[in-house]
N, C-alpha and C positions, 0 to 999 in steps of 0.2 A: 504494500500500500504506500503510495505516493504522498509528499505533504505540501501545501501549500499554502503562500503568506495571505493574508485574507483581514481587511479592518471593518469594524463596527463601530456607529455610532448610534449612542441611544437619543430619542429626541420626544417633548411629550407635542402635542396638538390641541387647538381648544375644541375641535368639531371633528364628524368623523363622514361620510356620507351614509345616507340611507339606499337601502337595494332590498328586493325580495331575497328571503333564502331559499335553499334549497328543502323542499316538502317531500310529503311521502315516506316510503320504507318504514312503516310502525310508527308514525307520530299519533296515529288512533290509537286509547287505549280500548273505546266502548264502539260497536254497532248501533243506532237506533232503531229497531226494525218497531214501524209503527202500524197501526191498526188499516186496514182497506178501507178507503171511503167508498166504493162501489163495488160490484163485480168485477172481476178482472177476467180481459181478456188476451189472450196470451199471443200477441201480433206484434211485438216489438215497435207497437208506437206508443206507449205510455202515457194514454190520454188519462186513466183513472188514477194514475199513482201520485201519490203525496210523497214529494220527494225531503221531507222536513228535515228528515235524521241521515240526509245524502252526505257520503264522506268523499273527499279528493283524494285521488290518489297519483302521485308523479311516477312515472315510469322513466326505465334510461330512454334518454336521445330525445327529452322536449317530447317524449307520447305520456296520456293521460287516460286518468279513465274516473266518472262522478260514477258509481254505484250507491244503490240502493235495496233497501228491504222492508217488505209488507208483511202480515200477518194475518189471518182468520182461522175458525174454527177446521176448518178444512185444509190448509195450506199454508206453507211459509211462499214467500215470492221475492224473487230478485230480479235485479237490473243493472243496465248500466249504459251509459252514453262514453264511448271508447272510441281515443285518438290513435291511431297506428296508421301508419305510413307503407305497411303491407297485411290490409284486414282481411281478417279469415281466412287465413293460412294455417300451416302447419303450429298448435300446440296454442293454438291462441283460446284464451278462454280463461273463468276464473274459478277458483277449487277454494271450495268452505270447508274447515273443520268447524264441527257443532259435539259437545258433552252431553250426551242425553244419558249419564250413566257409563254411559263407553264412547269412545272417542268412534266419531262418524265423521265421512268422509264424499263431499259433494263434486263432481266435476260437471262445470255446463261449458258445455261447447257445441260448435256448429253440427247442425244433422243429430243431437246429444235428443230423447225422450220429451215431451213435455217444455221444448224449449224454442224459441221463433228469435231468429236471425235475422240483421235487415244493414244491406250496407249502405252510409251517408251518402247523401249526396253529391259531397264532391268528391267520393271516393278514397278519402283520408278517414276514415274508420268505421264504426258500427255502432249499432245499437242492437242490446239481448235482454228478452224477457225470459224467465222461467216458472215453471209452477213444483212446487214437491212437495205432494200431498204427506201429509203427518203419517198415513197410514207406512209411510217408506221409512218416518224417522222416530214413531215410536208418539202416545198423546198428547195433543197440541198443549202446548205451557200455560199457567195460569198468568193474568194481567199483572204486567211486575215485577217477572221474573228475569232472571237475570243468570246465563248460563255462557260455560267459556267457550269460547273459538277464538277463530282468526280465518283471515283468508292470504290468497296470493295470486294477485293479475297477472297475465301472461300475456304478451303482446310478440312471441316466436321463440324461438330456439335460444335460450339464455339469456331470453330479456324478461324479467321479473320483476314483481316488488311486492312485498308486504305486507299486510296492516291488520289492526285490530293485535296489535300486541302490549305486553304489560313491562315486555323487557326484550332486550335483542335474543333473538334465537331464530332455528327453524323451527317452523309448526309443524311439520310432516314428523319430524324426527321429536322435539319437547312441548309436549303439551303441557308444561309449565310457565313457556311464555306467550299463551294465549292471554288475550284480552276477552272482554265481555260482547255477548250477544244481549243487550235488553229491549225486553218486549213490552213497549210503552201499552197503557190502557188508552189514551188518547194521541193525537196525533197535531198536526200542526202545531210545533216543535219549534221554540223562539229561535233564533238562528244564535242567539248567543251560546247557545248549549254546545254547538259542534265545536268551536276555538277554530274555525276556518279563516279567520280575517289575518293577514299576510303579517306575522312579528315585525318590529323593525328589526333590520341588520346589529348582529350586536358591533357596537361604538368600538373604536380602537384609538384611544388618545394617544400609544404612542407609538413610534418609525423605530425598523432598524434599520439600519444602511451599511450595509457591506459591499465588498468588490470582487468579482468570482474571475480569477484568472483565464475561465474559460465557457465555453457556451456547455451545458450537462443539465445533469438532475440534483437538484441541491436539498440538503440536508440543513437546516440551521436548529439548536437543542438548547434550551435553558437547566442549567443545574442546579445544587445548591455546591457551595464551597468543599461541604464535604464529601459531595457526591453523588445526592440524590435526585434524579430527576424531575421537573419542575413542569419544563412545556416542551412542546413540537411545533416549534413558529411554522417551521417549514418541513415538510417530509417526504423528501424524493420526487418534486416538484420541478418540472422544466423550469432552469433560469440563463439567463441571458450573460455572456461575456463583459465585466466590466458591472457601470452600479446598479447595484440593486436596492428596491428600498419594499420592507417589509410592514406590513401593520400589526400592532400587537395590541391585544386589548389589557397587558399587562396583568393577567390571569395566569394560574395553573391550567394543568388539562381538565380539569374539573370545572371550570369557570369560578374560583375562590380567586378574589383579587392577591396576588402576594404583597408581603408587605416592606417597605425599608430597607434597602443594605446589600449584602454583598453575593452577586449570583458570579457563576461561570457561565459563559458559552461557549459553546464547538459546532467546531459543521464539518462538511466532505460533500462532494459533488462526486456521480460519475456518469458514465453513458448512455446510461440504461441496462439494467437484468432482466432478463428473462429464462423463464425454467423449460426445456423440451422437455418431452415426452421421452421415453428410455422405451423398445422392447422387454426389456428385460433388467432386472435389476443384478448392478454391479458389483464385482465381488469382493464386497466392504464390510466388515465388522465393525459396525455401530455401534455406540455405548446407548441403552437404556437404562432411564435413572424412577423412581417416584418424588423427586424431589432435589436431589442434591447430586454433584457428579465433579469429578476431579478430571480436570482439562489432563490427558497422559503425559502431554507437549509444555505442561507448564505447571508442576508439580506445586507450586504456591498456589494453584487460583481454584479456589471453590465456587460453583456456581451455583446456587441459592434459589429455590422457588419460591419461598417462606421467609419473611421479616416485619418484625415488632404486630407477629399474630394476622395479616393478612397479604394477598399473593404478592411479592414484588420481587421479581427476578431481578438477580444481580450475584455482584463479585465481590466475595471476604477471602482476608488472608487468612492461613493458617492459627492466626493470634487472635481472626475476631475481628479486625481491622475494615470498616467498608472500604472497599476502592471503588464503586458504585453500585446502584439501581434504581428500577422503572419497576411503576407498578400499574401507571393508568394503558401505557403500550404493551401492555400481555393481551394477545388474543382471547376473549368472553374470560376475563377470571373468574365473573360467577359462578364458570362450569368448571374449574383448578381440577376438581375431587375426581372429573371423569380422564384425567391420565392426561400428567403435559411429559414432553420429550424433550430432553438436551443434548444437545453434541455441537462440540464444538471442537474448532482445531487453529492452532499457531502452529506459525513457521518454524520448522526444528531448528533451522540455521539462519535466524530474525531477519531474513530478507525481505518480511511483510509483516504488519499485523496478522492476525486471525481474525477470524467471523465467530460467531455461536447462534445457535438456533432456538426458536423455543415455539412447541407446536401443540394444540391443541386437538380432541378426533374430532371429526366432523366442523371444524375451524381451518382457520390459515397458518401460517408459518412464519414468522418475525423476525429477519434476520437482521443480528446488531455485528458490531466489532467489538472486537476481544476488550474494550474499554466503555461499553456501552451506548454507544453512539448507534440511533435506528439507519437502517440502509434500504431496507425495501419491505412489502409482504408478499409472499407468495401465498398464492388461493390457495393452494393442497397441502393439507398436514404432512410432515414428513420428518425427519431424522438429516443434520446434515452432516457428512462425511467428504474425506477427500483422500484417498488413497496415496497420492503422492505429491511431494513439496511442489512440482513445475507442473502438475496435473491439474483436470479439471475439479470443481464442487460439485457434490449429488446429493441429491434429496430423496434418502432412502424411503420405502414405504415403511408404515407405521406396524402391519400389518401382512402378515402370508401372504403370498400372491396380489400385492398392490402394487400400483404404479411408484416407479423410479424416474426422476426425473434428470438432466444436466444442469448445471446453473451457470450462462451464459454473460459476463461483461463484471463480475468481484474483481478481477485485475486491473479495472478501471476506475475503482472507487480512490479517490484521493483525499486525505485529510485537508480540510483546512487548520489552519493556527486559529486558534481559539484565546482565551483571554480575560480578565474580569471585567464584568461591569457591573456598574454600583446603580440601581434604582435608587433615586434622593425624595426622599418625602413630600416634594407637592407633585413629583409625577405618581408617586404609591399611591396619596390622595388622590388623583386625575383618574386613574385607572377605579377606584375602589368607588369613587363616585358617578363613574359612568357606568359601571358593571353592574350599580345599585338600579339606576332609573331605569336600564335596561332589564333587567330581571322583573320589577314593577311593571314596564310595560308589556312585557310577555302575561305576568298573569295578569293584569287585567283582560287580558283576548282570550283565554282557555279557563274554566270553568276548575270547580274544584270538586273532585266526586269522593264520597264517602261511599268504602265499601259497606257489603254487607254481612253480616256471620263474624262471628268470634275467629274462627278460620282463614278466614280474605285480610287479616293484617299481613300479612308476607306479602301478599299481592296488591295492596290496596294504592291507590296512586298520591303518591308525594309530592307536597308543595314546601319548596326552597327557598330561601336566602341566604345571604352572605354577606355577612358587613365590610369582615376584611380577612386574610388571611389565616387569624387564628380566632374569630367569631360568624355564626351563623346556626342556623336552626335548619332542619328538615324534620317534617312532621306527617303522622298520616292517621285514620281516624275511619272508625269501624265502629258502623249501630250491630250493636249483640244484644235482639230481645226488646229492652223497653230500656237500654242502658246507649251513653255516650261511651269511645275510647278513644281518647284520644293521645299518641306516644309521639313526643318528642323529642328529638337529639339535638341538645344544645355544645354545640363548638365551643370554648371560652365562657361557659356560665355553667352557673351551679346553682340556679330560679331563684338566687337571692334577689331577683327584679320582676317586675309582675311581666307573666304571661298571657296574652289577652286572647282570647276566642272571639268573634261575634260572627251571631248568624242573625240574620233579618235585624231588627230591633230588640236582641238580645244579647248582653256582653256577659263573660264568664271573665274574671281576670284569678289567677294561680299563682301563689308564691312560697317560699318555705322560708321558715323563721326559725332559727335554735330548734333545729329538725323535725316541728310541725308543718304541715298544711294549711294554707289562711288562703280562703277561695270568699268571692263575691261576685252575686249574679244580681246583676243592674246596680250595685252597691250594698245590695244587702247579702247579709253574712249567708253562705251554701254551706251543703254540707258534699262533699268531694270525698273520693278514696284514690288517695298518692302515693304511685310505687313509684323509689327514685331510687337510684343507683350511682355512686360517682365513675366517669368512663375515665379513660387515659388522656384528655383531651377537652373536657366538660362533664356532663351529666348525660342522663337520661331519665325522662318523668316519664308516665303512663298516667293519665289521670280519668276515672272513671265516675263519672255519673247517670244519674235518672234522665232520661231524653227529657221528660214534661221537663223538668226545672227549665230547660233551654227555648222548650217547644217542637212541634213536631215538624221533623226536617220535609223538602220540597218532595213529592211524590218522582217518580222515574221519569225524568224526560221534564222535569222542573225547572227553577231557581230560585234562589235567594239568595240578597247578598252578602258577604260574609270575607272576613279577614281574621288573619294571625298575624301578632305582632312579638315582640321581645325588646325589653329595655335593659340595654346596658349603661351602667354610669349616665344615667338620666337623659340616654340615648335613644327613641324609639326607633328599632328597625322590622317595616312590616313585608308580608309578602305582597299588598295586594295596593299600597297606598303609600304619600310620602309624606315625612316629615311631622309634624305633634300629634297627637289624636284629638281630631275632630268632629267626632261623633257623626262619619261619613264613612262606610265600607269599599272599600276600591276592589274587590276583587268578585266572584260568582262562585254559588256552590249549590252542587246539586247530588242525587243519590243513586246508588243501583236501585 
């Protein structure tokens, strides 16, 4: 590996421009299938349907597709008005999984049973109805109910996308991270329910400006001093010869403002990689590890799946010492526990860095340099090996009888010189104060849903903030029965400052004093049941109450408005609104 001189300058911005983002792929976590306003008939012009609870969905290459679903006693019904640029072709169509007890498995496609096909106009896509009587999927649900799926649009041969999920994954393969199918009792459905109205662009107050010796694929990495990875300004990105200038919204990978002081950065540019296809897998003896694996090639370097109790791949010395890691650049850590793989390999005779891998089954493959620095992903899980010093790299399969790949263009990757920079405190503020009003204005556009069942806390959808670096709250809140629960994880506090709830014209505020509970609903004294816990990093409350005390939450396919707040040092920071409380909710919330 080659290295190269490279300067940075950090700079802050007082505005940032606005642009749509990129939509789609799981930004749904609920379906709203609502009730038929008429008979339906099954002709793909969708005179009778009520598109209230219609979700968007972006496909690759700028195609789309708005879907829909109905319900009656006899029938679930879908739809969809689909952008494709080659319709009704090969594999085009869209597949529902529905929990009726056992995971169910719907495909509608052209010429498919009970389904009417009809191409646009001008020949840029389609419109599909379908009908699939209940007697196929087991008796129609009660009004309200709220059951998992997800689906996945097809618009050809490996052009996809997904939605109606709770968390990234496949739904074919984990039905863990489906999202909800609910079946509203009424129908025209406020449009504020779906969160479809376009976020702004998240703000970038500040530039970096480097100079790439040459035209490649650039890498630029935020650290911390000691070694821990921080952000991915840039990652394997075509850039241009000479300057460049980056935006950074002065964030972690997490979207947590950092705070103050002293980071590292590094970069490397190279040509581009790419993995072929193998016949046949090459005759390499690969190390598999569950965890931990000793590079053969460099006797001091332990490589680490596991640090301070969650996934962060990386490198200690024999004494304990980090020399680095990443934990938000591991492929799905949610899934760690279903087998990640390492190998990695240095130069015997230090004509190069090495690489190391780290792969996930049914995920990608992540490949860093032997000092942590990301280089690329490769789509197919694999094992990376290299049989000899002036030879090529292979991406063993995980797996008996799996594909081997070659990896094409690692001889091209070149370091850049890297070097400290100091974030100075009104750009820490610049960034911490634009990441606030952007976060605010996100949730005010997406609604806030309380799951249902003592069961759906794992699942239930989370609303965030972040003040600064080491303060912020994520919260999330499950009706069990005739009871409120609502658990949240406080960053830098330990609820020695009131926690505020309000739903409609109801406020709960939460505090603990000399290790009691002290709750007030509307200002008069509640009675609350508080399980808290101190974490590594803040707290954790759970606080449970009687739903009446608050009032009875918006029926399915509802709203009311509603906010969470947290005062630090006489600070309010809310999700949903900004600045003192004004006895105004800025945010929406509704129910399964």
């Amino acid at each position: 590996m080659r290295c190269a001189g490279l300067g940075l300058l950090l700079c802050a911005l007082t505005c940032a421009a606005e642009a749509p983002p990129q939509a789609g792929y799981g930004r749904h976590g609920r379906l709203y299938v609502v009730p038929c306003p008429a008979p339906v008939t099954v002709d793909a012009r969708l005179d009778e349907w009520d598109n209230s609870g219609r979700l968007l969905l972006d496909g690759p290459d700028q195609q789309r597709a708005r879907l829909a679903a109905m319900w009656d006693a006899e029938a679930l019904y879908l739809s969809g008005v689909v952008r494709d640029t080659t319709p009704l072709e090969a594999d085009d169509g869209l597949t529902l999984w529905l929990d009726r007890g056992t995971p169910q498995r719907l495909t509608i496609e052209p010429g498919g049973p009970r389904t009417a096909f009809r191409l646009a106009d001008d020949g840029l896509g389609y419109v599909f109805e379908c009908r699939v009587p209940w007697s196929a999927l087991g008796k129609p649900p009660l009004a309200d109910a709220s059951l998992a799926g997800a689906l996945r649009m097809s618009w050809g041969p490996g052009q996809t996308a997904c939605d109606v999920l709770n968390q990234p994954g496949a739904p074919e393969a984990d039905p863990a991270c489906w999202g909800r199918l609910i079946f509203c009792a009424h129908g025209r459905l406020p449009g504020e329910l779906l969160g479809e109205a376009l976020a702004p662009e998240r703000p970038t107050p500040l530039r970096l400006r480097y100079v790439l010796p040459a035209d490649g694929y650039a890498t630029l990495q935020i650290r911390t001093e000691d070694g821990w990875h921080r952000r991915l300004v840039v990652a394997g990105q075509r850039r241009r010869l000479g300057q460049n200038v980056e935006p950074w919204d002065g964030c972690d990978d997490q979207g947590r403002p950092l705070a103050a002081g002293r980071y590292r950065w590094d970069g490397l540019y190279h040509l581009g990689i790419t993995a072929e296809p193998l016949p046949e897998a090459p005759a390499v003896a690969a190390p598999v590890t569950d965890g931990q694996w000793r590079d053969p090639h460099s006797p001091q370097a332990n490589y680490r799946l596991w640090a301070r109790g969650e996934p962060a791949f990386g490198c200690w010395s024999d004494s304990g010492k980090l020399r680095w890691a990443v934990g938000d650049l591991l492929p799905w850590p949610a899934c760690l526990a279903r087998g990640y793989w390492l190998a990695g390999l240095a130069e015997p005779r230090g004509a190069a860095d090495g690489f190391v891998g780290v792969a996930n089954r049914g995920g990608p493959t992540r490949l860093f340099t032997a000092d942590g620095l990301y280089v690329t992903t490769l789509a197919r899980a694999g094992m990376l090996a290299r049989p000899a010093a002036d030879g090529p790299w292979y991406l063993l399969p995980v797996a008996a009888g799996g594909p081997s790949a070659v990896i094409d263009g690692l001889r091209s990757v070149t370091r850049l010189r890297g070097g400290l920079m100091v974030v100075g405190a009104d750009e820490a503020k610049a960034a911490r104060d634009a990441a606030g009003e952007w976060q605010t204005a996100c949730a005010r556009l997406r609604p806030w849903c309380i799951a249902r069942g003592r069961e759906a806390l794992g699942r239930a959808e989370p609303v965030r903030r972040d003040f600064d670096a080491a303060r912020g709250f994520v919260a999330r809140a499950v009706v069990d029965g005739e009871r409120l629960r609502l658990v949240v994880t406080l960053r830098g506090g330990d609820l020695s400052g009131p926690l505020e709830l309000r739903l409609g014209e109801r406020r709960l505020v939460v505090s603990r004093r000399d290790g009691q509970a002290q709750a007030l609903i509307d200002g008069q004294p509640a009675t609350v049941t508080l399980d808290w816990r101190a974490t590594a990093d803040g707290c954790q409350a759970e606080v449970d109450l009687r739903l009446e005390s608050l009032g009875p939450l918006p029926k399915p396919g509802g709203l009311v408005r509603g906010d969470l707040s947290y005062t630090w040092a006489g600070e309010r920071v809310a999700w949903a609104s900004v600045g003192a409380s004004d006895g105004t909710a800025g945010g929406w919330v509704t129910a399964e």
